[in-house]
Backbone bond lengths (Angstrom), bond angles and torsions (degrees), N, CA, C in turn:
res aa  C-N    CA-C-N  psi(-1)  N-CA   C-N-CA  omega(-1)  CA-C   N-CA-C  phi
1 X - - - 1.472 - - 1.518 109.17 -
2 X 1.538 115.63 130.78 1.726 99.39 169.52 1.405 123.12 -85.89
3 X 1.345 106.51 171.08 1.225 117.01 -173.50 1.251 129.72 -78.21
4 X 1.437 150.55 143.78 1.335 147.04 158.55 1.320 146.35 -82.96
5 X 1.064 140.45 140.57 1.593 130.00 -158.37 1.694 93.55 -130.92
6 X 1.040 128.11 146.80 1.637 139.71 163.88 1.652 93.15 -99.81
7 X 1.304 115.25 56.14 1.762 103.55 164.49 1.649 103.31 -138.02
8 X 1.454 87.38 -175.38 1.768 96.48 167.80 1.713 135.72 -97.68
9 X 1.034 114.37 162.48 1.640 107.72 -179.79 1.190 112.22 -163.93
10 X 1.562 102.39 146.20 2.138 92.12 174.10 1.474 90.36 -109.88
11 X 1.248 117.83 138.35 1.689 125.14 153.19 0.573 73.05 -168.86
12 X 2.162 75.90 168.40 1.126 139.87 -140.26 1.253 120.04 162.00
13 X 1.949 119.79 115.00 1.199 90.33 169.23 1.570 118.64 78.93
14 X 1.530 116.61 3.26 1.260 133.12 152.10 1.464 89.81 93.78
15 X 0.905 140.78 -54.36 1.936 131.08 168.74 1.145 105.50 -53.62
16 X 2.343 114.86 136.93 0.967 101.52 155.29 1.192 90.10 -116.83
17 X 1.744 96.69 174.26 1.410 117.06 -161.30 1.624 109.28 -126.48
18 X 1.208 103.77 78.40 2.072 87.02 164.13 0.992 142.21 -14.85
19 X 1.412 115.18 91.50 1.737 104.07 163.12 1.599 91.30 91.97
20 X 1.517 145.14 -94.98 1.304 150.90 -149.19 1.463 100.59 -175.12
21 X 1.490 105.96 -148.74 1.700 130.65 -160.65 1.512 102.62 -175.17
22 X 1.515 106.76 151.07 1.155 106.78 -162.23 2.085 119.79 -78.04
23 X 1.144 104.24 12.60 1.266 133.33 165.83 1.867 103.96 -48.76
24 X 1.124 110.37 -54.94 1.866 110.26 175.94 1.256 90.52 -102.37
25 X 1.389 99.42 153.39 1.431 130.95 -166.08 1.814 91.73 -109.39
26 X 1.591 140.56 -19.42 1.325 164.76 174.28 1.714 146.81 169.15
27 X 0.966 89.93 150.79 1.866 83.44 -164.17 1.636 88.36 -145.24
28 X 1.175 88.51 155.13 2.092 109.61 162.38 2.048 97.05 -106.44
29 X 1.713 94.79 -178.66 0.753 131.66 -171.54 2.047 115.49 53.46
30 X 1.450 110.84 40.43 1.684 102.84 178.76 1.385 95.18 -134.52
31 X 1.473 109.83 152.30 1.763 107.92 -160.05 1.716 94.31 -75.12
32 X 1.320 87.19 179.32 1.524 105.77 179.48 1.660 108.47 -78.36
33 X 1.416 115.71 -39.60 1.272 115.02 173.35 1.361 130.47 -63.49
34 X 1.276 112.49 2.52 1.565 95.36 154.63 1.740 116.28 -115.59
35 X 1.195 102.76 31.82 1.561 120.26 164.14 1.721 113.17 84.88
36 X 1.816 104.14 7.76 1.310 96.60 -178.54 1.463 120.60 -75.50
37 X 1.603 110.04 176.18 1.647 114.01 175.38 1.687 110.02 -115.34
38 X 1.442 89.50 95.11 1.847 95.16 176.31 1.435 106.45 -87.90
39 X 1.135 104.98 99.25 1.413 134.20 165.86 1.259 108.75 -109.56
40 X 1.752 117.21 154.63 1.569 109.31 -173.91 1.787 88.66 -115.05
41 X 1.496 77.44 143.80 1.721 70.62 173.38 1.323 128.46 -123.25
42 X 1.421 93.65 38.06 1.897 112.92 172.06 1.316 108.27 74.02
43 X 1.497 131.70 -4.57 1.192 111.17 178.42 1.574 137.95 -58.22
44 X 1.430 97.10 -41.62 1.781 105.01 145.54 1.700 127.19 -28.20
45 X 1.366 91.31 -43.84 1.689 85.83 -174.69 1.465 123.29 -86.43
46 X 1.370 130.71 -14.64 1.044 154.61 127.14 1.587 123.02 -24.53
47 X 0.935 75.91 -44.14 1.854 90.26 -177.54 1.459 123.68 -89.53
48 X 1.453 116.30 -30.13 1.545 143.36 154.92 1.160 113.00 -47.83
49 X 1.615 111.59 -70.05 1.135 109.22 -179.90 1.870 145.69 -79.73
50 X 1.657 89.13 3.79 1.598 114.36 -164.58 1.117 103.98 59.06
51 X 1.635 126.92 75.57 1.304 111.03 141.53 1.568 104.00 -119.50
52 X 1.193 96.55 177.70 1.707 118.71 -176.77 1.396 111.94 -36.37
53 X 1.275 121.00 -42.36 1.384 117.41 -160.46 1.688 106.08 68.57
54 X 1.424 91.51 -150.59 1.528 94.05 -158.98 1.999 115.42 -110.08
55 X 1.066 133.12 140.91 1.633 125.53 -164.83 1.266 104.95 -85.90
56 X 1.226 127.99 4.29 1.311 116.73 -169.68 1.647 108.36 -75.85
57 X 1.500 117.91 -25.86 1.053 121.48 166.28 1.196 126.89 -80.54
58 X 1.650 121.28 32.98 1.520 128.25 171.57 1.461 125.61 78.87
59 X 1.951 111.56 13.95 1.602 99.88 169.04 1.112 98.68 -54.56
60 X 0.885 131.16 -35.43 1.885 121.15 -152.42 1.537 109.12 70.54
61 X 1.290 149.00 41.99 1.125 148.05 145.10 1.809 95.70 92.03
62 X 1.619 110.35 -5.25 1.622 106.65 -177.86 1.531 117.47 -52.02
63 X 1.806 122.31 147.60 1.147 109.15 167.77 1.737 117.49 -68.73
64 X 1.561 89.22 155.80 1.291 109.47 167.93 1.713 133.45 -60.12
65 X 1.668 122.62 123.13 1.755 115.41 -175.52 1.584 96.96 -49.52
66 X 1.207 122.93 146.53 1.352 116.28 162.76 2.134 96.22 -64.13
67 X 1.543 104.95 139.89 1.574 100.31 137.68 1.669 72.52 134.98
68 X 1.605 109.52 -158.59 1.155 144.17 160.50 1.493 137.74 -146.43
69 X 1.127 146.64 -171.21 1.256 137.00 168.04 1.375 121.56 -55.97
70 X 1.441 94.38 -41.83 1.888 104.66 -174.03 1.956 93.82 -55.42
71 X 1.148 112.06 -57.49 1.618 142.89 -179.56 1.896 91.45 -22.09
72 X 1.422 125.60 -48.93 1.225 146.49 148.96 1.083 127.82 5.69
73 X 1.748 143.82 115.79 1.432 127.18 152.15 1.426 110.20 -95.05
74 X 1.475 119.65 141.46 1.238 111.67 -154.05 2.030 96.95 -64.85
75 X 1.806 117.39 -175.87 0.775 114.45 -157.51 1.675 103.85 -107.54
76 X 1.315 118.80 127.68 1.877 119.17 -158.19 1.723 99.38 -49.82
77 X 0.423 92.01 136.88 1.883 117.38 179.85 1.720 103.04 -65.14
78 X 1.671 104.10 -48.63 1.877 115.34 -173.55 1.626 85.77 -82.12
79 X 1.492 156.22 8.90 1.031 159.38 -126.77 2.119 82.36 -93.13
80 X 1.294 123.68 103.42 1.393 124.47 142.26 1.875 121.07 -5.72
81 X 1.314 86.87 -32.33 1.817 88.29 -140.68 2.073 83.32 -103.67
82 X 1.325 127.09 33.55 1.000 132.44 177.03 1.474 101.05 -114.64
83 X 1.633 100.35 141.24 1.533 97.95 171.86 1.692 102.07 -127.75
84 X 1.502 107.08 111.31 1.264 130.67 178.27 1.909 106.38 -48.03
85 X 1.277 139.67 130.22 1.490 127.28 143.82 1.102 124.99 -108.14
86 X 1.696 122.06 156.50 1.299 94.21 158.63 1.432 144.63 103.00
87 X 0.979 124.62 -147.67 1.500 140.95 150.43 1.528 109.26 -74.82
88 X 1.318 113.21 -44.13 1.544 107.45 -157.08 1.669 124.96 -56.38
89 X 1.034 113.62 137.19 1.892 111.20 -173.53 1.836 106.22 -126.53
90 X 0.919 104.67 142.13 1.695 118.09 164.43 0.869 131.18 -95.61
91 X 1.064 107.40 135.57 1.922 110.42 -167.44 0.918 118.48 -95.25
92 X 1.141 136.82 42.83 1.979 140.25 -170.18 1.485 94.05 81.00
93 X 1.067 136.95 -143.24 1.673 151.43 148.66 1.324 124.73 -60.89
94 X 0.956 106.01 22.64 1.540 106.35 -162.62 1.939 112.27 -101.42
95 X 1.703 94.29 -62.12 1.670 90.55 171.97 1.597 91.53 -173.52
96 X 1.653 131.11 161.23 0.933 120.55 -151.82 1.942 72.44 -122.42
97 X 1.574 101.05 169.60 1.186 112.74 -178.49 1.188 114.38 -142.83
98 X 1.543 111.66 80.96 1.481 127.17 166.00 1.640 122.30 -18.95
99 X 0.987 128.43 -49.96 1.433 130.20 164.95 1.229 130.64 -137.54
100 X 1.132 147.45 108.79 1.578 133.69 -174.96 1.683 119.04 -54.98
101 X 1.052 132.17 -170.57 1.417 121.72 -162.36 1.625 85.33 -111.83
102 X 1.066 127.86 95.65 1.305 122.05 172.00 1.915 94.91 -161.00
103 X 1.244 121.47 -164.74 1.704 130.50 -140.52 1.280 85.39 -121.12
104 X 1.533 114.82 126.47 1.272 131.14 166.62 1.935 122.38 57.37
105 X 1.185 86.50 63.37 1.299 104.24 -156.17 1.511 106.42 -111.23
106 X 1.014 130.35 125.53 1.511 134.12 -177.97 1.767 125.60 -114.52
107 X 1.253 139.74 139.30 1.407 114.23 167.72 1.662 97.90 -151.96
108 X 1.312 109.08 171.74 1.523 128.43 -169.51 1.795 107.85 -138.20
109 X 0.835 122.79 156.06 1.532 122.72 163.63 1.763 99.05 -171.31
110 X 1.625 97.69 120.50 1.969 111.20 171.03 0.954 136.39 -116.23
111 X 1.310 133.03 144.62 1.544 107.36 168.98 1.128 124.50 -94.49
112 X 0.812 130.52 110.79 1.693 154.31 166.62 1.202 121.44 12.20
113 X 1.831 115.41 -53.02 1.037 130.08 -153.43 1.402 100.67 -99.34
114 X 1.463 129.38 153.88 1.130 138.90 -167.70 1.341 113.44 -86.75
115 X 1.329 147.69 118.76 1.669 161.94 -152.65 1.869 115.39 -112.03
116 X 0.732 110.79 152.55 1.878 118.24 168.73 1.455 89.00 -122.79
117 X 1.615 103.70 131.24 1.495 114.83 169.59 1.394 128.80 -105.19
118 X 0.967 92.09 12.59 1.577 116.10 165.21 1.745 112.71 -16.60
119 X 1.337 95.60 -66.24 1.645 114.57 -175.55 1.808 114.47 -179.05
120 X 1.528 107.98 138.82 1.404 108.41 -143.91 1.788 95.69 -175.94
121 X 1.216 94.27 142.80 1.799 130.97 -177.37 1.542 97.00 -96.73
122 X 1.156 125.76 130.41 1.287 123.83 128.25 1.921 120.62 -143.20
123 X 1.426 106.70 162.69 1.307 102.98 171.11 1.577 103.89 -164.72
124 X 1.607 109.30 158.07 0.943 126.43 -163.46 1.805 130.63 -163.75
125 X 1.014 133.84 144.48 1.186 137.69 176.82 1.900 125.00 -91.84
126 X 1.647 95.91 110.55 1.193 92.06 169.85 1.238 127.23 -106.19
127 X 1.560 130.73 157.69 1.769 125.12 154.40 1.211 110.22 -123.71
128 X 1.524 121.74 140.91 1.597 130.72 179.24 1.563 89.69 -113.53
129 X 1.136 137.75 144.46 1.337 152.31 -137.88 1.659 102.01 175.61
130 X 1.187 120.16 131.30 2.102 115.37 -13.54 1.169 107.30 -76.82
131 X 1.611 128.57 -178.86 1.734 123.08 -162.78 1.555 87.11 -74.21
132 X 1.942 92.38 133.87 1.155 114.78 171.00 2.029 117.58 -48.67
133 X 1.322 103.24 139.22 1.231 149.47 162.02 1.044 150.16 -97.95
134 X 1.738 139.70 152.16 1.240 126.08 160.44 1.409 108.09 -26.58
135 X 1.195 120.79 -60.76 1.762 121.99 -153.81 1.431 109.59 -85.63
136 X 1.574 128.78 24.87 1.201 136.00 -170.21 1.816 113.43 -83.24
137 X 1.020 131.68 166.83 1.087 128.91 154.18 1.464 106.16 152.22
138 X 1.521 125.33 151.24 1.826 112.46 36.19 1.535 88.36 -138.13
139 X 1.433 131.96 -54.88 1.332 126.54 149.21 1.358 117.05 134.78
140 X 1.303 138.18 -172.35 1.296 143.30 -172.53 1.423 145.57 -136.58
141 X 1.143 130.50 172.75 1.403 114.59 -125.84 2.203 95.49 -145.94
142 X 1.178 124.66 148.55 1.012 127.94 167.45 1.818 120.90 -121.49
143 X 1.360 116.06 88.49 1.560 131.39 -155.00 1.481 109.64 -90.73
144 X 0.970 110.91 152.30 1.780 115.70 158.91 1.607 106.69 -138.85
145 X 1.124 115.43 115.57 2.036 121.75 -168.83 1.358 100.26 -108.91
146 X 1.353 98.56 145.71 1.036 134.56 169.95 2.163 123.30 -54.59
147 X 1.219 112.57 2.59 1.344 129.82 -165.95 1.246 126.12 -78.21
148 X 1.334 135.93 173.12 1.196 131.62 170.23 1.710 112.70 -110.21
149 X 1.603 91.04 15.45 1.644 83.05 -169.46 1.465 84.38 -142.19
150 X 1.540 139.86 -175.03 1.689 159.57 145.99 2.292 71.47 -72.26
151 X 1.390 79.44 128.32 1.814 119.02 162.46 2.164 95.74 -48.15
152 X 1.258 91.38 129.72 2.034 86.17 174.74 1.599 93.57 -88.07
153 X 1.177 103.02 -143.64 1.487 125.19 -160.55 1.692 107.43 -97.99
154 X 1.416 118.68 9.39 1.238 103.09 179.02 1.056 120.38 -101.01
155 X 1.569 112.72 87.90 1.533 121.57 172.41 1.271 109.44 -114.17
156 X 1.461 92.08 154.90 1.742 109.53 -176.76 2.065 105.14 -91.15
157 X 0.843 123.78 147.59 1.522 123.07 -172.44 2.183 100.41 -97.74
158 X 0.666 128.30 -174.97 1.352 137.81 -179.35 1.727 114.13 57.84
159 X 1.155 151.15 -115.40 1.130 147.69 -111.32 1.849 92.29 -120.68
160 X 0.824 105.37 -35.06 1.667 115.72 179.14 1.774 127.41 -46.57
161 X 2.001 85.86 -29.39 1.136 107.56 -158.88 1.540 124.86 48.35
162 X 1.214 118.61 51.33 1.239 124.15 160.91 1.825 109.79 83.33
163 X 1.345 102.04 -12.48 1.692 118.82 178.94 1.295 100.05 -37.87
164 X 1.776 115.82 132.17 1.584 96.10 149.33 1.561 117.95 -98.93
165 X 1.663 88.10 -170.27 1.782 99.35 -175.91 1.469 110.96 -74.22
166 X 1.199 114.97 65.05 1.392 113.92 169.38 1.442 126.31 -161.74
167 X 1.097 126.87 -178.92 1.714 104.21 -145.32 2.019 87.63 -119.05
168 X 1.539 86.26 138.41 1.568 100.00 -174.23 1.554 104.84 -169.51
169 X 1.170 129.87 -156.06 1.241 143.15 -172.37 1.678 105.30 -130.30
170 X 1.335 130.05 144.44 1.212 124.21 143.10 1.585 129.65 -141.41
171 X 1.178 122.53 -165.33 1.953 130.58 174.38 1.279 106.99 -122.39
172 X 0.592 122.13 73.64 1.565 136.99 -176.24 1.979 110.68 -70.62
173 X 1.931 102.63 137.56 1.301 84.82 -178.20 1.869 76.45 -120.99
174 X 1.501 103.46 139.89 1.856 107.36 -176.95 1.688 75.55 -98.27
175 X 1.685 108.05 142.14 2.007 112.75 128.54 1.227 116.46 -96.73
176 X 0.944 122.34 -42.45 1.394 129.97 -171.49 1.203 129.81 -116.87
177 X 1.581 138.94 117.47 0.973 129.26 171.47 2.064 105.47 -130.66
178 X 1.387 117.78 148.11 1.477 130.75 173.71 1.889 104.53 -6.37
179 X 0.837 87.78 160.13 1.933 104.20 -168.81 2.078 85.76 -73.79
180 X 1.256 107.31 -48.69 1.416 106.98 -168.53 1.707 134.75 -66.48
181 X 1.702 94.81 4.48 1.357 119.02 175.49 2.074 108.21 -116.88
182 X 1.297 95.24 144.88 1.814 97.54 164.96 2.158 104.38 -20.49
183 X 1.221 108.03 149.78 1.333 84.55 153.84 1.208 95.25 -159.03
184 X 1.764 98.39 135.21 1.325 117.83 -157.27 1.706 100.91 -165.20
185 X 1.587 127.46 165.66 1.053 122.34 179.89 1.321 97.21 -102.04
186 X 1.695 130.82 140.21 0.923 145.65 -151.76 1.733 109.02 -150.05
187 X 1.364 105.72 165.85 1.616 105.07 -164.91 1.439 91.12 -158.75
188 X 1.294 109.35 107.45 1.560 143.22 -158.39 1.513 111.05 -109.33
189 X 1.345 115.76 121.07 1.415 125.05 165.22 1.677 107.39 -92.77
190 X 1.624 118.30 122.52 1.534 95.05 -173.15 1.800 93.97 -142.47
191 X 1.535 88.88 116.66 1.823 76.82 160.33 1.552 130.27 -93.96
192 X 1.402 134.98 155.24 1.590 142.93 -141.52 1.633 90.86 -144.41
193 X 1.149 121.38 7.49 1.636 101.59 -166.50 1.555 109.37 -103.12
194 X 1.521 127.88 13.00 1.461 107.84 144.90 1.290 106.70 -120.75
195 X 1.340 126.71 25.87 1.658 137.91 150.19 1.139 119.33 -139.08
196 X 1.312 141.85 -174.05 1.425 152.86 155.14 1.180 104.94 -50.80
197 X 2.250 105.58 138.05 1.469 106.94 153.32 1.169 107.30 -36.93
198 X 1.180 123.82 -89.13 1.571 137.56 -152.55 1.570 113.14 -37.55
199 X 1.383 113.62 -13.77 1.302 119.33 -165.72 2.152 96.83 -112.52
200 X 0.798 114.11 -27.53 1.685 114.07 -160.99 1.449 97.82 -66.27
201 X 1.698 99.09 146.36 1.594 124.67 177.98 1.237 88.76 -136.57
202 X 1.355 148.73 32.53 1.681 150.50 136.83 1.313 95.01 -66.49
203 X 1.543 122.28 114.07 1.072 123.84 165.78 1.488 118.92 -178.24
204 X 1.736 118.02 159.17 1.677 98.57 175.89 1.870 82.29 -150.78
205 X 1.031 114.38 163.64 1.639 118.17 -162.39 1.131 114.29 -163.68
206 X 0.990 133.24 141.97 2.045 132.09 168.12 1.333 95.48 -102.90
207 X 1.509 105.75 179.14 1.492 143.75 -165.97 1.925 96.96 -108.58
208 X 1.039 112.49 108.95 1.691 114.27 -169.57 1.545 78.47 -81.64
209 X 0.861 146.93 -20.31 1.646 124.79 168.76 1.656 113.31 -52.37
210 X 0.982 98.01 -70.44 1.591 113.46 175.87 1.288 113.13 -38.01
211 X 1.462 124.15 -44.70 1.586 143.25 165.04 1.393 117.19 -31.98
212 X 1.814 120.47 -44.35 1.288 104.59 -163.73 2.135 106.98 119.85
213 X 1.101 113.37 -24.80 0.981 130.18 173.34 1.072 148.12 -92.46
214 X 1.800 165.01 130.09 1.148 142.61 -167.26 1.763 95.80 -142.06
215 X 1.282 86.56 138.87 2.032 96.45 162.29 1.301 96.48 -87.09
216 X 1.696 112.27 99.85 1.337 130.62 164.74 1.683 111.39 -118.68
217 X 1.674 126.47 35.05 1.307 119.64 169.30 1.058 83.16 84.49
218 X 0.926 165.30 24.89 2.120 150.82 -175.69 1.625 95.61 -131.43
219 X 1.662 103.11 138.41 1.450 104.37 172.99 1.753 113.43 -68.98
220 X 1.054 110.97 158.78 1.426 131.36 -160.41 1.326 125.56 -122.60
221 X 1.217 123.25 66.91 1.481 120.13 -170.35 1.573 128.18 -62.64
222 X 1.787 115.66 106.72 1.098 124.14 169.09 1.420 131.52 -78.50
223 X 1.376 136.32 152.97 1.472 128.45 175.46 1.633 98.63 -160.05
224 X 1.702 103.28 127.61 1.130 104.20 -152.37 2.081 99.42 -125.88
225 X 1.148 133.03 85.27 1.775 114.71 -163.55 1.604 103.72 -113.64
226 X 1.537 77.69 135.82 2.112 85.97 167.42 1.349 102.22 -143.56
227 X 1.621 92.70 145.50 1.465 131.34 -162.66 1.562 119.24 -95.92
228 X 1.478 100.07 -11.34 1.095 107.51 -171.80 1.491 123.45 108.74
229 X 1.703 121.97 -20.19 1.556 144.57 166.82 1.364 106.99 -123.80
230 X 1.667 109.29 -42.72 1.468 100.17 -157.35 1.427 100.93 -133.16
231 X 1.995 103.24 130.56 1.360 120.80 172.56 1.620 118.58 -90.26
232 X 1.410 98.93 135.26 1.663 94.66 -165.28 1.801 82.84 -133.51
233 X 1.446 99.85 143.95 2.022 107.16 -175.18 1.535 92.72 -174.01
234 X 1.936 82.60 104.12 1.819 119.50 162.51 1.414 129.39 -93.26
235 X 1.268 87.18 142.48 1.817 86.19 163.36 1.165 122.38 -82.77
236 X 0.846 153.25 109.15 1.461 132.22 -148.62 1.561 116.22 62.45
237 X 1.551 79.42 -120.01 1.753 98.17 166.37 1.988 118.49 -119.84
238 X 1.238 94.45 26.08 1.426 123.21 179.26 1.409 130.29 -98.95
239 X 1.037 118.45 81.74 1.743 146.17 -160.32 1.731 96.15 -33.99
240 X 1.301 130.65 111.69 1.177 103.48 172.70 1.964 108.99 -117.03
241 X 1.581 101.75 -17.23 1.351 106.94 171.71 1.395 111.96 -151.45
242 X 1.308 110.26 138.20 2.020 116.86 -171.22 1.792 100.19 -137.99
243 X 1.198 90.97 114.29 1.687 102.70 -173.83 1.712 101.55 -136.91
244 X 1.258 89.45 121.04 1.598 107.19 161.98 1.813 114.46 -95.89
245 X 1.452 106.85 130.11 1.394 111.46 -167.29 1.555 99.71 -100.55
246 X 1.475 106.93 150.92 1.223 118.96 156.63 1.477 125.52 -85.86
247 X 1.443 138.10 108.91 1.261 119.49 167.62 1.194 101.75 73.40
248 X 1.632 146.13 70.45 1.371 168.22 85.47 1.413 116.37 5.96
249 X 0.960 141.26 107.76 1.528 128.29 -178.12 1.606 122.13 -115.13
250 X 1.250 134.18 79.72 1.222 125.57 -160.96 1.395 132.27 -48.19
251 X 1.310 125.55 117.00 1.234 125.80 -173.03 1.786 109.42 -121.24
252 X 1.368 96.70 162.30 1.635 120.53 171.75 1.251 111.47 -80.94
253 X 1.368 124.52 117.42 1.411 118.62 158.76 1.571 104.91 -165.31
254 X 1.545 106.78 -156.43 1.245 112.62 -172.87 2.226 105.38 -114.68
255 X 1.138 103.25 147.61 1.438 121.98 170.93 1.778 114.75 -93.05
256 X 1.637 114.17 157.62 1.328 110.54 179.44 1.758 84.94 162.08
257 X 1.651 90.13 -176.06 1.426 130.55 -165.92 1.848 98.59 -117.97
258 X 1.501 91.79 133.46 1.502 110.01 150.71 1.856 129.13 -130.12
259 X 1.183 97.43 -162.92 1.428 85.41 -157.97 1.488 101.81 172.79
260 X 1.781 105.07 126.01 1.696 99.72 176.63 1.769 88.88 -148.48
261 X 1.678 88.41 -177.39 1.569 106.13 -175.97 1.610 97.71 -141.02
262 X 0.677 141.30 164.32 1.851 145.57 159.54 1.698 115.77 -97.67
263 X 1.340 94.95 -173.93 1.431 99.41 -179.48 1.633 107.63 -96.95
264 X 1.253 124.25 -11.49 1.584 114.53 144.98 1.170 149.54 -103.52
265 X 1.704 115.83 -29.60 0.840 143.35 -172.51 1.799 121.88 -107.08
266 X 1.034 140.36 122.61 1.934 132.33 -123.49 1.744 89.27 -168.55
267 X 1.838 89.48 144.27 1.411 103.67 -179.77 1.089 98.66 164.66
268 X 1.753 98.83 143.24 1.961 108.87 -170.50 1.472 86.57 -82.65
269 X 1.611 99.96 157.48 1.502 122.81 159.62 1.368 117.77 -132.53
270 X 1.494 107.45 120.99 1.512 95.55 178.40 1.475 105.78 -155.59
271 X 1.484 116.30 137.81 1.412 128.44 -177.55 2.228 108.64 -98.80
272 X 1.048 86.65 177.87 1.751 106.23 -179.90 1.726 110.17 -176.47
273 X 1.219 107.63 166.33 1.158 107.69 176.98 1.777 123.68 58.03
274 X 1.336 104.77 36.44 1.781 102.32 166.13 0.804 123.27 -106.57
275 X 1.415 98.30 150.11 1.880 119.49 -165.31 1.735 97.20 -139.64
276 X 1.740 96.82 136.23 1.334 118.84 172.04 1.241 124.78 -127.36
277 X 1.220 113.11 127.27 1.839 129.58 -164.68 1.846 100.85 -94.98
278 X 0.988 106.36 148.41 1.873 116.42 155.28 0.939 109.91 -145.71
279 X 1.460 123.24 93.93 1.514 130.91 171.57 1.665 120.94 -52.39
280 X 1.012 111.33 -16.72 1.555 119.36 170.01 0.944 131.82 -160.16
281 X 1.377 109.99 47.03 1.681 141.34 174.15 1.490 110.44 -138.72
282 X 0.756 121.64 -76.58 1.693 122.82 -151.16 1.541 107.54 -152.86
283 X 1.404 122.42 3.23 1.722 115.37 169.70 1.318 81.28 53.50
284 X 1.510 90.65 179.94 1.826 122.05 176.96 1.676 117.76 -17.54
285 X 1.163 99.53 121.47 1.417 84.62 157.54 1.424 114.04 -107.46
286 X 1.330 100.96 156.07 1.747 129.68 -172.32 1.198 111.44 -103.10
């Protein structure tokens, strides 16, 4: 059986990383013992209140959609404009299930339509099933890539979390990582855009233990907003990571869900209920 730690860690990609990388300039929620500076850097509040946030991430001074994510009906599940991978299956309308709980198991789900990442709302509901365990793993991820296409089917299953080979950003939730790292379930900010998801160690993450939270089979409400400088990602309405970026570069691509299992360690993943904001693109999507 492996072992457990009540601490923090960033990996990814087989490196872990103390604390962050010099990629954020500050973030809350990472202990003091690995020498970081949890400072908040208001991006939350910005985001609460609908304002602009900051241009460095390429609004270009454009006005703001009236509304917010919450503002949102979630996005139809039978929705055309979904591109299934994979493993992944749908359950009528109900919630789609990125991987079933079985060994070496991989899944994908995109949306279709082509995005500016400029700055953007999303949120969503997850369940890891059955409540995580020693024998849990490996887990899933909420991406926006850098591509000219929705990512195909070539994903790797185990440690990658279902990431593909191509360069994007994601929110990553780790269960499992090697006996020779902390091991703990973790919730990872990771950027991929001068390498492959599957490959990035840009990253800084808390311990959802520490958070207030447990993967006990119960859906899980995520909410994830960027301003264009500053990343803000709740539980609810429960701050769990606030990162101000250095040097953000807005790109075109496509958004979606991943999702893996390994060859020992197994567990369903499955989301419902997502909703996507474009504060200065296109509001809600439908």
């Amino acid at each position: 059986m492996r072992s457990r730690e009540l601490s923090l860690v960033a990996v990814l990609g087989g490196i872990a990383l103390p604390g962050g990388c010099s990629l954020f300039t500050s973030f809350t929620g990472l202990s003091d013992e690995y020498g970081t500076s949890a400072t908040s850097t208001g991006g939350a509040s910005n985001q609460e209140t609908g304002g602009t946030g900051g241009t460095a991430g390429g609004t270009g001074g454009r006005p703001r959609i009236e509304g917010n994510v919450k503002t949102c009906d979630p996005v139809s599940l039978l929705s055309p404009s979904w591109a299934i991978r994979t493993d992944t299956v749908q359950l009528a309308n109900q919630y789609f299930v990125l991987t079933q709980n079985a060994k070496a198991r991989t899944g994908g789900l995109w949306w279709k339509d082509e995005a500016t990442f400029d700055a953007f709302e999303v949120s969503f509901e997850f369940r890891i099933s059955p409540t995580w365990n020693s024998f849990s793993g490996s887990g899933f991820t909420f991406a926006w890539t850098k591509t000219s296409a929705p990512p195909g089917d070539n994903y790797s299953y185990g440690r990658t979390l279902g990431l593909p080979q191509v360069p994007g950003w994601a929110l990553a939730l780790d269960t499992a990582v090697p006996a020779t790292f902390p091991f703990i379930p973790k919730m990872l900010l990771v950027d991929g855009t001068s390498t492959a998801l599957a490959n990035s160690t840009q990253v800084i993450g808390v311990s959802i233990a520490d958070k207030g939270f447990a993967l006990d089979a119960n859906w899980v409400s995520i909410r994830l907003t960027f301003d264009g400088n500053n990343f803000s990602i709740y539980q609810t309405d429960d701050i769990l990571i606030s990162a101000t970026v250095n040097g953000y570069k807005p790109f075109s691509g496509y958004w979606g869900f991943t999702a893996s299992t390994d060859n020992l360690y197994t567990e369903q993943h499955a989301i419902r209920n997502v909703r996507m904001f474009f504060p200065y693109n296109t509001g809600c999507i439908k």
